[in-house]
C-alpha positions in Angstrom: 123.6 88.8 100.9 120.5 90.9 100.5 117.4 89.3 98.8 115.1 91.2 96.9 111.3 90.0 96.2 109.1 91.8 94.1 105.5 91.5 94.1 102.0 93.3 92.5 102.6 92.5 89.0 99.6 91.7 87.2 97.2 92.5 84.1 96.0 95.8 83.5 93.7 97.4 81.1 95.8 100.9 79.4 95.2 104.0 81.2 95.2 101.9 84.3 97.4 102.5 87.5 99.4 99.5 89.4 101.8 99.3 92.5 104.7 97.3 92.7 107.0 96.2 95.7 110.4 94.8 96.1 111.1 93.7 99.8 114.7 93.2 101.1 115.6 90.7 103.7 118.3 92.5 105.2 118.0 96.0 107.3 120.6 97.0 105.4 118.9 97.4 102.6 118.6 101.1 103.9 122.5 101.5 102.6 121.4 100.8 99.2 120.0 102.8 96.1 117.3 100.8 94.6 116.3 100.2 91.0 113.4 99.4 89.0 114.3 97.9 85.1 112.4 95.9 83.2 112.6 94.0 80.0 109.9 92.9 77.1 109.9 89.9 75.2 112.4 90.2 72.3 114.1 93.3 73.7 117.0 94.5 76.2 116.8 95.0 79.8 116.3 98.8 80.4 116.5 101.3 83.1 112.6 102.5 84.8 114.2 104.9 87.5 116.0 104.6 91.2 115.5 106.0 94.5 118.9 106.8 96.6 119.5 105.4 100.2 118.1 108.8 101.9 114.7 108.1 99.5 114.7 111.4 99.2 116.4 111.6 95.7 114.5 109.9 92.4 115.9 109.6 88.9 113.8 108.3 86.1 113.8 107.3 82.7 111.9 109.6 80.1 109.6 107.3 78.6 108.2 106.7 82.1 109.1 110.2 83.5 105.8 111.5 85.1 104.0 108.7 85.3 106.0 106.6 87.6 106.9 107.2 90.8 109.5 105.4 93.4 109.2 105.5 97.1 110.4 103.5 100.2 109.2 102.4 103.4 112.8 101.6 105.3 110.5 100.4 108.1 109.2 97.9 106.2 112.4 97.4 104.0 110.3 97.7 100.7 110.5 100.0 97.7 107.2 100.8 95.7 106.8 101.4 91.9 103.9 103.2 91.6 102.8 102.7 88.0 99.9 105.4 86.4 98.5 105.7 83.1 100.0 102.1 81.8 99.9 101.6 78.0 100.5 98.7 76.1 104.0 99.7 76.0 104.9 99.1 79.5 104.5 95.3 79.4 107.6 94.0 80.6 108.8 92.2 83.4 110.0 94.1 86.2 112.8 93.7 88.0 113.8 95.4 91.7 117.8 95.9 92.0 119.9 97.2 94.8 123.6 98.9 94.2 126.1 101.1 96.1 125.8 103.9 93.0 123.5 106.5 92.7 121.8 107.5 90.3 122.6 104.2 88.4 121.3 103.2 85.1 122.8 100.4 84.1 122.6 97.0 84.8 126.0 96.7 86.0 126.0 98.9 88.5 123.8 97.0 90.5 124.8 94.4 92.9 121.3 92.7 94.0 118.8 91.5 91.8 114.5 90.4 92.4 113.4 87.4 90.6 110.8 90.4 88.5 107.4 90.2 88.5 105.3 90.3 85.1 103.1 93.2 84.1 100.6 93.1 81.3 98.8 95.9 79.7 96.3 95.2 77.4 92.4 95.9 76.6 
């Protein structure tokens, strides 16, 4: 069973940029398409974006379309969120998944889930 970790959450000021990570602990994490969500107090879970098992191919949600960007170091078994011009709005916690479907925007279409890692954006 693959285990995901995420880690680089933190508090941010708006306009600021963060990075997070999600770390596998199996090499076959490299069979997987990956997926950032996340999920404020009070609201739903909902889709970021998702990176495919080449890494080559990135599908993102429009509110973050732009500004975000998903990578993946197979070497190193890790996927990145790389997080620019954070508003308030993007306080969430955020959550790495891994899933057989690409591009996958719903929650159950992952198999794998990270424990999340909080991010705050505030002045």
């Amino acid at each position: 069973q693959v285990q995901l970790v995420e880690s680089g959450g933190g508090l941010v000021q708006p306009g600021d940029s963060l990075r997070l990570s999600c770390a596998a602990s199996e090499r076959t994490f490299v069979n997987y398409a990956m997926g950032w969500f996340r999920q404020a107090p009070g609201k739903e879970r909902e889709f970021v974006g998702a990176i495919d098992w080449s890494g080559t191919n990135t599908y993102y949600a429009e509110s973050v379309q732009g500004r975000f960007t998903i990578s993946t170091d197979n070497a190193k078994k890790t996927v990145y969120l790389q997080m620019n011009s954070l508003t308030p709005e993007d306080t969430a916690v955020y959550y790495c998944a891994g899933g057989r479907q690409y591009p996958a925007v719903y929650r159950g279409q992952y198999d794998y889930w990270g424990q999340g890692t909080q991010v705050t954006v505030s002045a």
